[in-house]
C-alpha positions, -999 to +999 in steps of 0.1 A: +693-215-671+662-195-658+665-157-673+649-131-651+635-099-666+630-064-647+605-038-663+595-005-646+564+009-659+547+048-650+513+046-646+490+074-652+480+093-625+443+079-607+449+044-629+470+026-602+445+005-589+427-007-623+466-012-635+472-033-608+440-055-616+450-060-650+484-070-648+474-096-622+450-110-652+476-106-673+498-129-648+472-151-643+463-160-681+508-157-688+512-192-671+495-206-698+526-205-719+549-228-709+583-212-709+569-185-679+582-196-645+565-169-623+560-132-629+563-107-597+550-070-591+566-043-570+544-017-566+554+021-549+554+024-511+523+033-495+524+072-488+541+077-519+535+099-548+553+075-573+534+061-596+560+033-610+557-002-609+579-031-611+572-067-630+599-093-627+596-121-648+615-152-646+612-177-682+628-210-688+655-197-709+656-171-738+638-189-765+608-191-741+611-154-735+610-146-770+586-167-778+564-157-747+570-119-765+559-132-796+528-148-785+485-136-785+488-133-746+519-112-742+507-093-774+470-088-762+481-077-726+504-051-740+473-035-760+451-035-729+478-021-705+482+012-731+450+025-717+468+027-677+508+036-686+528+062-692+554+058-721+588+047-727+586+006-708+621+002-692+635-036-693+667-050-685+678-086-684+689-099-649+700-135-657+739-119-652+732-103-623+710-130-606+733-159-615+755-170-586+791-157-588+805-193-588+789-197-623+803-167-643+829-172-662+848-136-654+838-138-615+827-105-616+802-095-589 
């Protein structure tokens, strides 16, 4: 079953616009592994002062995630994103809250 990733990153102030350049690359160059199914950015309303962006990432499965974690591309994109964000990253794992309600096993919404 696909597993979808949400991460929020702050980016430093004047930065947005060379932050949003990179992580396109760094999209670009991430379907290269196999286990990524499609990466997503959400970036803060026009007008706004926020400075926080959003990067869904759906993978194959959770051994492709890890290993997409593990690998020179994920590892080299992290380095060269330092330079544009703010500290702590914020992920959560949306694979629970994605899958249709039919599927879970408590029917939970």
């Amino acid at each position: 079953m696909p597993l979808h990733v949400a991460i929020t990153r702050r980016v430093r102030p004047g930065c947005e616009a060379e932050f949003q350049q990179a992580l396109r690359e760094f999209f670009r160059v991430s379907f290269a592994h196999d286990g990524v199914l499609g990466p997503t950015m959400i970036v803060p309303p026009p007008g706004s002062d926020s400075r926080e962006f959003g990067i869904l990432r759906t993978f194959a499965d959770e051994k492709e995630r890890e290993a997409f974690c593990a690998s020179p591309i994920f590892n080299a994109a992290v380095v060269a994103l330092l330079a544009w964000v703010l500290m702590p990253l914020v992920t959560r794992l949306l694979h629970r809250w994605l899958q249709p309600q039919s599927q879970r096993k408590d029917n939970n919404p």
